[in-house]
Biotite code that builds the C-alpha atoms (Angstrom):
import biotite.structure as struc

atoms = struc.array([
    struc.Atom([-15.881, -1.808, -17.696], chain_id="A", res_id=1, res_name="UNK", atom_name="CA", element="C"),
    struc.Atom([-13.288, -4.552, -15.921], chain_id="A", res_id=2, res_name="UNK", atom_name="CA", element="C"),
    struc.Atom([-10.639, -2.907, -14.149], chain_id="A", res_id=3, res_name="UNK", atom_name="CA", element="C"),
    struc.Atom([-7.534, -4.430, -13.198], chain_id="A", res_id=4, res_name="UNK", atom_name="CA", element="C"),
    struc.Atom([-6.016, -2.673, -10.074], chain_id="A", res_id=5, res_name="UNK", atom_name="CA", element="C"),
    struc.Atom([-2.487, -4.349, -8.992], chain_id="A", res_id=6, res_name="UNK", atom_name="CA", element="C"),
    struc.Atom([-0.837, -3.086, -5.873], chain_id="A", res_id=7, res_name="UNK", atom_name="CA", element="C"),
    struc.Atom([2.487, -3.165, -5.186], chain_id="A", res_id=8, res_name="UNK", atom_name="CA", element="C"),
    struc.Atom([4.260, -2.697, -1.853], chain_id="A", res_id=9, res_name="UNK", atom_name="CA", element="C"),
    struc.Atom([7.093, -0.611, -1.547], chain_id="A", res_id=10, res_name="UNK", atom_name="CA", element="C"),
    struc.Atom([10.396, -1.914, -1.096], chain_id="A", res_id=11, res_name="UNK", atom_name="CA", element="C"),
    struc.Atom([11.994, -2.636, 2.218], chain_id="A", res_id=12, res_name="UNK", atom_name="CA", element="C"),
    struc.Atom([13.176, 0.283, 4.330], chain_id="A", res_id=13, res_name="UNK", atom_name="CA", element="C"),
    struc.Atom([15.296, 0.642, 7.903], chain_id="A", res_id=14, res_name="UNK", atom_name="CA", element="C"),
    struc.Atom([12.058, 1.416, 9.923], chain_id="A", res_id=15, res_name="UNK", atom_name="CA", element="C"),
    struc.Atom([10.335, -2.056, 8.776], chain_id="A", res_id=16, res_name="UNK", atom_name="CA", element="C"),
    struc.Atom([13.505, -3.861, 9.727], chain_id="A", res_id=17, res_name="UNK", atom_name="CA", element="C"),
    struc.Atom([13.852, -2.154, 12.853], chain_id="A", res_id=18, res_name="UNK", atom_name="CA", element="C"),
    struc.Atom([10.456, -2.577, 13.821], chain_id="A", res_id=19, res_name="UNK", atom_name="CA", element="C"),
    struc.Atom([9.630, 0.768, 13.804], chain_id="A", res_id=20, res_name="UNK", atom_name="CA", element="C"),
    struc.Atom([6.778, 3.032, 12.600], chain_id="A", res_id=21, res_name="UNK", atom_name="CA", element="C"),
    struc.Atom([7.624, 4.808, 9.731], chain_id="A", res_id=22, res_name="UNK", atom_name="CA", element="C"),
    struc.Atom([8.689, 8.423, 8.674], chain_id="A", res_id=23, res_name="UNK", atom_name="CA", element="C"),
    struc.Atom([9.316, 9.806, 5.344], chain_id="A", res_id=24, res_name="UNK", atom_name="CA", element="C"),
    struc.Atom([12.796, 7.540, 4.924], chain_id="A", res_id=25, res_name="UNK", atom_name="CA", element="C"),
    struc.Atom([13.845, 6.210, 1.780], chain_id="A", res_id=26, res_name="UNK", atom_name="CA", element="C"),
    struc.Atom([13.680, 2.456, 1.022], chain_id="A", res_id=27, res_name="UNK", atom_name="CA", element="C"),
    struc.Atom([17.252, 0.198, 1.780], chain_id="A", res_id=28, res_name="UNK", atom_name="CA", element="C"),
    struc.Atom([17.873, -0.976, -2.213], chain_id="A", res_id=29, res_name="UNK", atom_name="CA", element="C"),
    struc.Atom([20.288, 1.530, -4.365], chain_id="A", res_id=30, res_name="UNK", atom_name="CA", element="C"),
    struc.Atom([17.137, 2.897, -6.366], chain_id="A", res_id=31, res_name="UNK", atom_name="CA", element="C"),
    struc.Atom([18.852, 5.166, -8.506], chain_id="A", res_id=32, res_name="UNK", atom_name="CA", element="C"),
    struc.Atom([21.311, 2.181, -9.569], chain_id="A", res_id=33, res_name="UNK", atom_name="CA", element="C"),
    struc.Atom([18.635, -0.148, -9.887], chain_id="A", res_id=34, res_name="UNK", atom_name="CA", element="C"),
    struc.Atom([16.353, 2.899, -12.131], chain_id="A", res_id=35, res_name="UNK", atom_name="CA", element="C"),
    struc.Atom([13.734, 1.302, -14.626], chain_id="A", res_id=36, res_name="UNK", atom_name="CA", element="C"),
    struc.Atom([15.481, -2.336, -14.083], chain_id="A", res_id=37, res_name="UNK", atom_name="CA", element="C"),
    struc.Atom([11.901, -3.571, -13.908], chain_id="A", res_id=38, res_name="UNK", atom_name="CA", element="C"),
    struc.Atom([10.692, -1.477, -16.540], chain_id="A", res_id=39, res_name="UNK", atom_name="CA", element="C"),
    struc.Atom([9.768, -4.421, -18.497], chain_id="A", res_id=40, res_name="UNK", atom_name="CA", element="C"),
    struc.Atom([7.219, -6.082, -16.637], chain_id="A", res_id=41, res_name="UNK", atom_name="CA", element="C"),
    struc.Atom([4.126, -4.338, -16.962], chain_id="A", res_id=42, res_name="UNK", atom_name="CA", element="C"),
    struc.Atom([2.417, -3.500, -20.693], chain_id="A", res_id=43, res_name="UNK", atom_name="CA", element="C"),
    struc.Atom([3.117, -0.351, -22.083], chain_id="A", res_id=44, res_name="UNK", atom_name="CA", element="C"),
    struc.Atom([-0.805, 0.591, -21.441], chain_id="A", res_id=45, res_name="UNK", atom_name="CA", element="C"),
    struc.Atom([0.099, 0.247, -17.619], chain_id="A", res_id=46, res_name="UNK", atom_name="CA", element="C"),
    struc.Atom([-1.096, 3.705, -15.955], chain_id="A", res_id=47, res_name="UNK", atom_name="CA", element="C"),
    struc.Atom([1.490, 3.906, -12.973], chain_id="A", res_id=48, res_name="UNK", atom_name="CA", element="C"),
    struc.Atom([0.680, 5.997, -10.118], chain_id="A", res_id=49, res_name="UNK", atom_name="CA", element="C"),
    struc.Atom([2.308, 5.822, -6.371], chain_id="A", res_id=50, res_name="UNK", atom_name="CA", element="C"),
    struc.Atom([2.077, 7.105, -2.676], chain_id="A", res_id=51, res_name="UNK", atom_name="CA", element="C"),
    struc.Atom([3.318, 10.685, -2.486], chain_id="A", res_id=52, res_name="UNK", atom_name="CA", element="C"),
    struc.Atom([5.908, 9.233, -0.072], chain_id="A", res_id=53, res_name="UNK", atom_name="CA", element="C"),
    struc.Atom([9.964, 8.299, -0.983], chain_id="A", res_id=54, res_name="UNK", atom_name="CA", element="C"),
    struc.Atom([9.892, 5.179, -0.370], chain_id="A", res_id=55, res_name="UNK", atom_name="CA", element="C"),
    struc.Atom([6.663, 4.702, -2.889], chain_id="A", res_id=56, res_name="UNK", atom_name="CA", element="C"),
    struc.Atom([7.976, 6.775, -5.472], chain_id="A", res_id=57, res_name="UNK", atom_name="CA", element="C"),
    struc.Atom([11.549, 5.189, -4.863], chain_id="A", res_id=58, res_name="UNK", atom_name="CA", element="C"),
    struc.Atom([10.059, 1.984, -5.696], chain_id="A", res_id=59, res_name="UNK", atom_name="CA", element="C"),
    struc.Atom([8.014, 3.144, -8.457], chain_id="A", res_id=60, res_name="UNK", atom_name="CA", element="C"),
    struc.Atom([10.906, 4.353, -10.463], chain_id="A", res_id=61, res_name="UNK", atom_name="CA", element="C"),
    struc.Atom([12.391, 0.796, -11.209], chain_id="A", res_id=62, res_name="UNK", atom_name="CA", element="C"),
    struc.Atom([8.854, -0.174, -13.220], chain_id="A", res_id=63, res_name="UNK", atom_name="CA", element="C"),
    struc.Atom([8.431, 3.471, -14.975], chain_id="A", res_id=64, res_name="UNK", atom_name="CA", element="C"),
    struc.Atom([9.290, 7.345, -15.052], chain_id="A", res_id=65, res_name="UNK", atom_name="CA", element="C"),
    struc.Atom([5.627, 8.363, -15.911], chain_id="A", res_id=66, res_name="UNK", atom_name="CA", element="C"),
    struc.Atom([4.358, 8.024, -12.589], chain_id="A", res_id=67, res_name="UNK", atom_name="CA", element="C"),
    struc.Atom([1.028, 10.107, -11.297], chain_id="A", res_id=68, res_name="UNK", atom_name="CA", element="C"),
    struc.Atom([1.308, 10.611, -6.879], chain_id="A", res_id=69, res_name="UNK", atom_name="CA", element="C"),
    struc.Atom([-2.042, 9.681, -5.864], chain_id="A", res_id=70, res_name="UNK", atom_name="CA", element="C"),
    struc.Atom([-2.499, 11.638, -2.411], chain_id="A", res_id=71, res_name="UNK", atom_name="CA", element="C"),
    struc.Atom([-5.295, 9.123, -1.652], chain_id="A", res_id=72, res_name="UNK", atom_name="CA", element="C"),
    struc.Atom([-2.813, 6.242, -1.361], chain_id="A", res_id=73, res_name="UNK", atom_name="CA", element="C"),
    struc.Atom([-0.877, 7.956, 1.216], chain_id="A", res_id=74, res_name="UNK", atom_name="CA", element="C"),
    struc.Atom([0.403, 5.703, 4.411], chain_id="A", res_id=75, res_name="UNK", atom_name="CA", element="C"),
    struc.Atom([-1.232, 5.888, 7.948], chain_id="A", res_id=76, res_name="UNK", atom_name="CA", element="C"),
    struc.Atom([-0.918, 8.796, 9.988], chain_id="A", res_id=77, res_name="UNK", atom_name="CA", element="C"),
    struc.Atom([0.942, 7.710, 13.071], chain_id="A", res_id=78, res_name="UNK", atom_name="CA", element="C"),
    struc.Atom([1.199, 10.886, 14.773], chain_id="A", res_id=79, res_name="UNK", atom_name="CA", element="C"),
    struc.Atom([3.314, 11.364, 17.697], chain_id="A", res_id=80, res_name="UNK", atom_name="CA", element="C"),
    struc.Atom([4.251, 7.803, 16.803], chain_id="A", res_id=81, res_name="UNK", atom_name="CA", element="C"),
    struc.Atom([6.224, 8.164, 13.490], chain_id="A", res_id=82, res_name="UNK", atom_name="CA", element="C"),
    struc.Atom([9.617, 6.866, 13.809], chain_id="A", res_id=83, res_name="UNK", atom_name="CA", element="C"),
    struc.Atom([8.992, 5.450, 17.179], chain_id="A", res_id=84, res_name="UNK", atom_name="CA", element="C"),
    struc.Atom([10.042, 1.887, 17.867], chain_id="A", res_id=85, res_name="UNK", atom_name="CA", element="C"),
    struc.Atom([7.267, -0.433, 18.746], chain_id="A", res_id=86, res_name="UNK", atom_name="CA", element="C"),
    struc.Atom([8.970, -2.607, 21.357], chain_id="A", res_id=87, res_name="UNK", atom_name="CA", element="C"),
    struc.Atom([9.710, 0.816, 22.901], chain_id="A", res_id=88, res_name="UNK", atom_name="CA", element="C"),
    struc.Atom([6.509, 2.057, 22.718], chain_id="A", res_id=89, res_name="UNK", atom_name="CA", element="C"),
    struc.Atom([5.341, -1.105, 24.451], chain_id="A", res_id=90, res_name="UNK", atom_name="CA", element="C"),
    struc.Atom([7.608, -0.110, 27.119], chain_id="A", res_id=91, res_name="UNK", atom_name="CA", element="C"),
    struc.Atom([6.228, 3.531, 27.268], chain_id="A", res_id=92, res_name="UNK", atom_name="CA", element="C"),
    struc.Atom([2.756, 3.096, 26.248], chain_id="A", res_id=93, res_name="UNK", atom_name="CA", element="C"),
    struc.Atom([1.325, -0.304, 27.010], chain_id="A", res_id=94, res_name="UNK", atom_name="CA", element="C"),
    struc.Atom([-2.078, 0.535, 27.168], chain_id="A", res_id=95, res_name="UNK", atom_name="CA", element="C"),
    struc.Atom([-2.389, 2.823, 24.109], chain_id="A", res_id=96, res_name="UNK", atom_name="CA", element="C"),
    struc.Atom([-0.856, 0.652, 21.858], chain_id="A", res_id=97, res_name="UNK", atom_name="CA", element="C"),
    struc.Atom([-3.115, -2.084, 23.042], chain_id="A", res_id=98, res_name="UNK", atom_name="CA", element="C"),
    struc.Atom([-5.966, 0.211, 22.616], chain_id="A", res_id=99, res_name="UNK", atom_name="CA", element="C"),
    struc.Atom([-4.613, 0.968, 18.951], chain_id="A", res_id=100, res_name="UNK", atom_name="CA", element="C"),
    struc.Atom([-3.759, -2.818, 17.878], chain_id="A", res_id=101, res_name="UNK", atom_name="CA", element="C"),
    struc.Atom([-7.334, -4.134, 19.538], chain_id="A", res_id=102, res_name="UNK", atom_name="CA", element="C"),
    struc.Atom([-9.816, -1.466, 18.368], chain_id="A", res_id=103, res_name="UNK", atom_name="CA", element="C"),
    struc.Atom([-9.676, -0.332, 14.897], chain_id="A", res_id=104, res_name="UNK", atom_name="CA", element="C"),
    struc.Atom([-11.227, 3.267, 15.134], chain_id="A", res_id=105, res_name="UNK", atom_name="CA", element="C"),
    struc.Atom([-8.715, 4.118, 17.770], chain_id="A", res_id=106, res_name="UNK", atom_name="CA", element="C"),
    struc.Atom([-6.139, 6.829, 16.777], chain_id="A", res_id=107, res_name="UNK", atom_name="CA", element="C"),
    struc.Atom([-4.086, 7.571, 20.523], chain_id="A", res_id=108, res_name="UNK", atom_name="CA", element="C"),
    struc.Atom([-1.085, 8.668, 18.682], chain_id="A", res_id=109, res_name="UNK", atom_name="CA", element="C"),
    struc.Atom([-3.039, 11.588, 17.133], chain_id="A", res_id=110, res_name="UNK", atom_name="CA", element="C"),
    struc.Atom([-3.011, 10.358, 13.851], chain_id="A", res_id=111, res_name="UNK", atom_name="CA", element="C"),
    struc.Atom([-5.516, 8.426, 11.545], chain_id="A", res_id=112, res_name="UNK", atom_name="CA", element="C"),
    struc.Atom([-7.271, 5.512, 13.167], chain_id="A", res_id=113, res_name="UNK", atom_name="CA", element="C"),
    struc.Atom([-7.693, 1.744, 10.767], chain_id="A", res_id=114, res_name="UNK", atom_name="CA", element="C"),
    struc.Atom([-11.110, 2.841, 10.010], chain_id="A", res_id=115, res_name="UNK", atom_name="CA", element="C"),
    struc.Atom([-9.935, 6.629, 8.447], chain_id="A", res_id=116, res_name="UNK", atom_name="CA", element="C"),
    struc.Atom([-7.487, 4.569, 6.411], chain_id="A", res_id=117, res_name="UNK", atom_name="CA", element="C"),
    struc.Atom([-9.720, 1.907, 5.292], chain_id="A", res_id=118, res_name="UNK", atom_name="CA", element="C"),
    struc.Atom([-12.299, 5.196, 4.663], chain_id="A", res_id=119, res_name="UNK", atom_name="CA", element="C"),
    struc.Atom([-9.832, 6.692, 2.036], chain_id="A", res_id=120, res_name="UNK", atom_name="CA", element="C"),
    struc.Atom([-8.714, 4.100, 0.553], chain_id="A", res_id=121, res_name="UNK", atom_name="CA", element="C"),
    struc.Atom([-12.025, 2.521, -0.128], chain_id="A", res_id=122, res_name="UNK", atom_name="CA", element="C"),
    struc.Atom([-13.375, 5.973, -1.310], chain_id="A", res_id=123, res_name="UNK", atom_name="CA", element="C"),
    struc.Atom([-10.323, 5.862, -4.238], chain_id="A", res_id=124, res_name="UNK", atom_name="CA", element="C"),
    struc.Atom([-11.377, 1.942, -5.605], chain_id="A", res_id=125, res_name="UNK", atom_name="CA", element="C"),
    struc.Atom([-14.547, 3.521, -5.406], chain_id="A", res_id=126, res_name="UNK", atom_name="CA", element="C"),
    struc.Atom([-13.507, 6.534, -7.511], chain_id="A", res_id=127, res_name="UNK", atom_name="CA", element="C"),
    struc.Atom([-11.881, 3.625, -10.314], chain_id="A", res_id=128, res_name="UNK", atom_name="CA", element="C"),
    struc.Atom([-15.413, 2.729, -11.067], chain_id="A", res_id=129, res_name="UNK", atom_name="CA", element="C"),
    struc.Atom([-17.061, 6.185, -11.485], chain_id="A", res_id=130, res_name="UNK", atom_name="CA", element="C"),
    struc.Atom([-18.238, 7.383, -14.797], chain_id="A", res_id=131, res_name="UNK", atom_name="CA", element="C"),
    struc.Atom([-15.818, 9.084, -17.072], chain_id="A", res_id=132, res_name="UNK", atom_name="CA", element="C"),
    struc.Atom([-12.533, 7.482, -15.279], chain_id="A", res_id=133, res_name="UNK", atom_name="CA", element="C"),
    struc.Atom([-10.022, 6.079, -17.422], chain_id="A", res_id=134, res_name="UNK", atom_name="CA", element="C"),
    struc.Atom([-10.380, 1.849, -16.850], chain_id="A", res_id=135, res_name="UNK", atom_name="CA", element="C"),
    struc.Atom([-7.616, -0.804, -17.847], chain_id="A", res_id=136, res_name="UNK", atom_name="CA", element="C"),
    struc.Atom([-4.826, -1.307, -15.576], chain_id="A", res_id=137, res_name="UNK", atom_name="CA", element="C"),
    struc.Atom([-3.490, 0.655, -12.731], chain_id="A", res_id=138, res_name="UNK", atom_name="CA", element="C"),
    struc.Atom([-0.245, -0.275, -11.186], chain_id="A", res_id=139, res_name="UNK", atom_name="CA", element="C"),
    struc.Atom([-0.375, 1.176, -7.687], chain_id="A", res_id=140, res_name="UNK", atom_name="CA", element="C"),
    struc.Atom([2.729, 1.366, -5.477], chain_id="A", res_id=141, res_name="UNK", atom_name="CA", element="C"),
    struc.Atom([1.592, 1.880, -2.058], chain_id="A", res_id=142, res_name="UNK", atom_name="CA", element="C"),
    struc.Atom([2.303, 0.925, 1.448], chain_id="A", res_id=143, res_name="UNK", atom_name="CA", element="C"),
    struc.Atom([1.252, -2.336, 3.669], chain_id="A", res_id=144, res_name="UNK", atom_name="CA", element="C"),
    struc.Atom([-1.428, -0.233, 5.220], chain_id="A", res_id=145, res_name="UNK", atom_name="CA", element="C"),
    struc.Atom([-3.087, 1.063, 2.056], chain_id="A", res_id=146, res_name="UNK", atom_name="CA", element="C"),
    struc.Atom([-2.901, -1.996, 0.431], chain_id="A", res_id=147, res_name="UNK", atom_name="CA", element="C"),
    struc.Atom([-4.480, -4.272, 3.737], chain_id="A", res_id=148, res_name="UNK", atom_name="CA", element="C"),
    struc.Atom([-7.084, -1.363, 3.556], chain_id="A", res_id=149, res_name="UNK", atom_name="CA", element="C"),
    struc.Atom([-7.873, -1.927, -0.110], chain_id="A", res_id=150, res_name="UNK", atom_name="CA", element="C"),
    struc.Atom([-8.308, -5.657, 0.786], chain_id="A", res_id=151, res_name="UNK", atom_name="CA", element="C"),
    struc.Atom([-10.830, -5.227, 3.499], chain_id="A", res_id=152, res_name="UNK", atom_name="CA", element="C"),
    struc.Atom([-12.777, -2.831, 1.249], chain_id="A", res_id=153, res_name="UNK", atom_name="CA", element="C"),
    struc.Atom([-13.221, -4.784, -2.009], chain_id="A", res_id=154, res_name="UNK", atom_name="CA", element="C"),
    struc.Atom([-13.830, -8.115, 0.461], chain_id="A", res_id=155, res_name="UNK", atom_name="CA", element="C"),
    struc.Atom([-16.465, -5.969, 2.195], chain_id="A", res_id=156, res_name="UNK", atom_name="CA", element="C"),
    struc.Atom([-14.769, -7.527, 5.764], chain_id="A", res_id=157, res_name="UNK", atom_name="CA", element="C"),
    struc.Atom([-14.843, -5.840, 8.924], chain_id="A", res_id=158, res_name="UNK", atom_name="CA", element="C"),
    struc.Atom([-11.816, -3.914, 9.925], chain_id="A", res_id=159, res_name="UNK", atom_name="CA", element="C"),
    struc.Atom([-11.686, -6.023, 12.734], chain_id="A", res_id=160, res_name="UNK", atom_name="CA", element="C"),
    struc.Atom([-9.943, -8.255, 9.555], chain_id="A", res_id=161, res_name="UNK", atom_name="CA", element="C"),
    struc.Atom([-7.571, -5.475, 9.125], chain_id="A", res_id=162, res_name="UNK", atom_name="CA", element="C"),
    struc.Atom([-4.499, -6.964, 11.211], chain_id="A", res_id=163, res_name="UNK", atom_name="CA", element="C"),
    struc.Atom([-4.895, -10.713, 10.141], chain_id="A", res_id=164, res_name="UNK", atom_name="CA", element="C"),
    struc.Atom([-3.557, -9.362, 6.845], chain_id="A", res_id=165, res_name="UNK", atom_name="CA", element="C"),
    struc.Atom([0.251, -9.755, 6.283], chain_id="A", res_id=166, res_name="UNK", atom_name="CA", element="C"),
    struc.Atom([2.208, -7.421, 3.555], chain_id="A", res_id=167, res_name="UNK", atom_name="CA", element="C"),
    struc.Atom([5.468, -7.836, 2.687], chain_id="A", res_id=168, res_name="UNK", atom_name="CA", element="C"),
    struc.Atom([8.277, -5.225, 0.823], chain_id="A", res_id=169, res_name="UNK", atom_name="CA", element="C"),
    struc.Atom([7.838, -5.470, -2.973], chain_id="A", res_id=170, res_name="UNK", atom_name="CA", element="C"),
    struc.Atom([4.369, -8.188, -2.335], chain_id="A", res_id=171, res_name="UNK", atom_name="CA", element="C"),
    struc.Atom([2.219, -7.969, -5.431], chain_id="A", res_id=172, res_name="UNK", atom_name="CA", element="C"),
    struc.Atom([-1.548, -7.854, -4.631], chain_id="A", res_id=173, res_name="UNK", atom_name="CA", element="C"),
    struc.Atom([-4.062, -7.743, -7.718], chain_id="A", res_id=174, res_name="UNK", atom_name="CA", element="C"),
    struc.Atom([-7.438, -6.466, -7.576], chain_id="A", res_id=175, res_name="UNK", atom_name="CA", element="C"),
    struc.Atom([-10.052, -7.197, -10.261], chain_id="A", res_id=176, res_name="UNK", atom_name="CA", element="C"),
    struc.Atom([-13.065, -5.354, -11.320], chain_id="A", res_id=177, res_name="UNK", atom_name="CA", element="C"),
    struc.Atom([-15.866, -6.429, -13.003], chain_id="A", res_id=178, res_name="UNK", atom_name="CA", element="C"),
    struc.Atom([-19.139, -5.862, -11.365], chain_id="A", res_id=179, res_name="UNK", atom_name="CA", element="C"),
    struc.Atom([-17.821, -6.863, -8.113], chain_id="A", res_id=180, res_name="UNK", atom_name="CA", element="C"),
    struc.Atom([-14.170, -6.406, -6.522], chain_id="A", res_id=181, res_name="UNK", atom_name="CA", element="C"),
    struc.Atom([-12.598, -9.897, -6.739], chain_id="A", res_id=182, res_name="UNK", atom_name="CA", element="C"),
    struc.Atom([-8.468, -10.724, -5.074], chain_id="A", res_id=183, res_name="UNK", atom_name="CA", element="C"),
    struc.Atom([-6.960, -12.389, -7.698], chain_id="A", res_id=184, res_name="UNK", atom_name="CA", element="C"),
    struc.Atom([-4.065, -13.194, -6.240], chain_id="A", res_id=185, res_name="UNK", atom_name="CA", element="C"),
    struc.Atom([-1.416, -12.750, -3.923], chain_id="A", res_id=186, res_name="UNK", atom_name="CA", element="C"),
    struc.Atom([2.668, -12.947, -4.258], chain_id="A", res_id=187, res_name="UNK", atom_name="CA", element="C"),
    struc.Atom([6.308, -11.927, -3.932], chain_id="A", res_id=188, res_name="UNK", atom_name="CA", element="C"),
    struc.Atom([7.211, -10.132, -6.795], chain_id="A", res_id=189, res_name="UNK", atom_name="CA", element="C"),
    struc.Atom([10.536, -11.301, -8.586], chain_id="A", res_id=190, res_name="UNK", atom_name="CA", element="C"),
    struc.Atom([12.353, -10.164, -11.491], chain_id="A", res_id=191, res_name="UNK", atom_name="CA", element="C"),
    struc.Atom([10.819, -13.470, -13.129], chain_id="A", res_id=192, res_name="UNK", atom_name="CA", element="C"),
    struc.Atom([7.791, -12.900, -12.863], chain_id="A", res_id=193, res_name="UNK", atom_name="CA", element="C"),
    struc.Atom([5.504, -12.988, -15.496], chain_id="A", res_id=194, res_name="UNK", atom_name="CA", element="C"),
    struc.Atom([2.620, -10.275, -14.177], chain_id="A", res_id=195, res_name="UNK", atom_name="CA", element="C"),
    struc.Atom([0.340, -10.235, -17.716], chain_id="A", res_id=196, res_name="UNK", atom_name="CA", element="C"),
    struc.Atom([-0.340, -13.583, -18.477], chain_id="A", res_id=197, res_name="UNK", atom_name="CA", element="C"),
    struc.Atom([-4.305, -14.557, -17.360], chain_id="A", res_id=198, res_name="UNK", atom_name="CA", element="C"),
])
């Protein structure tokens, strides 16, 4: 059965302009103002499920109000790192941050490493194609990481691939099933645009 799996990043919070790594912090937007504004874009058959974080389920609420947290779509661990500010870091910890950006199952902030995230992630596409799960199409709101990690796993790349892959707030990534994991296609989301026509 095809699946259609279409990830969208949360939108913009202080952290990402800042530079830093995030926390738990909500996104920038007025999200309760801006409530179900994009409630319109998706078909009603849509199954809409989100990051168990607030700036996922922020962002969620302007498409829907039935919304299913998936734990699996979770962001990175940072550890010790969370709210941190990388320039600073740079400062601080040259050589552990270099460790962390060049090898991709290194975790020196005591959180998850590339490789756990692209694990997890990978094992939850993998769960969309197992017998007895509901298929049609899944809106996922998610964060950069989850979504670069659900790009190296249905491209079967390396991880080493994992950092040459650039996410931006509210970016609209769709993943297509049938037989084989296939990117469809990659884009800003606006208010105008038309997400069901194929």
């Amino acid at each position: 059965m095809p699946i259609r799996l279409t990830l969208i990043c949360h939108a913009r919070t202080v952290a990402q302009k800042l530079g830093r790594f995030p926390q738990n912090e909500s996104i920038e937007m007025d999200w309760q103002a801006s409530a179900q504004s994009l409630s319109e874009t998706f078909k009603a058959s849509a199954r809409f499920v989100c990051a168990p974080e607030a700036r996922a389920r922020q962002t969620a609420q302007l498409f829907a109000t039935q919304v299913e947290t998936v734990a699996a779509l979770r962001d990175c661990d940072f550890g010790r790192w969370q709210g941190q500010r990388i320039n600073d870091l740079q400062a601080v910890e040259p050589e552990a941050l270099s460790a962390w950006i060049s090898d991709s199952a290194s975790a020196p902030h005591g959180g998850e490493s590339i490789v756990d995230v692209c694990a997890r992630v990978g094992a939850w596409l993998d769960s969309l194609r197992a017998p007895g799960h509901a298929f049609g199409h899944i809106v996922a709101i998610t964060h950069p990481f989850v979504i670069r990690a659900a790009i190296v796993h249905a491209l079967h790349c390396s991880t080493a691939a994992f950092n040459a892959i650039d996410i931006e707030p509210l970016s609209i990534t769709e993943l297509r099933f049938n037989g084989q994991w296939r990117l469809r296609m990659e884009r800003a989301f606006t208010k105008t645009t038309e997400l069901d026509s194929d």
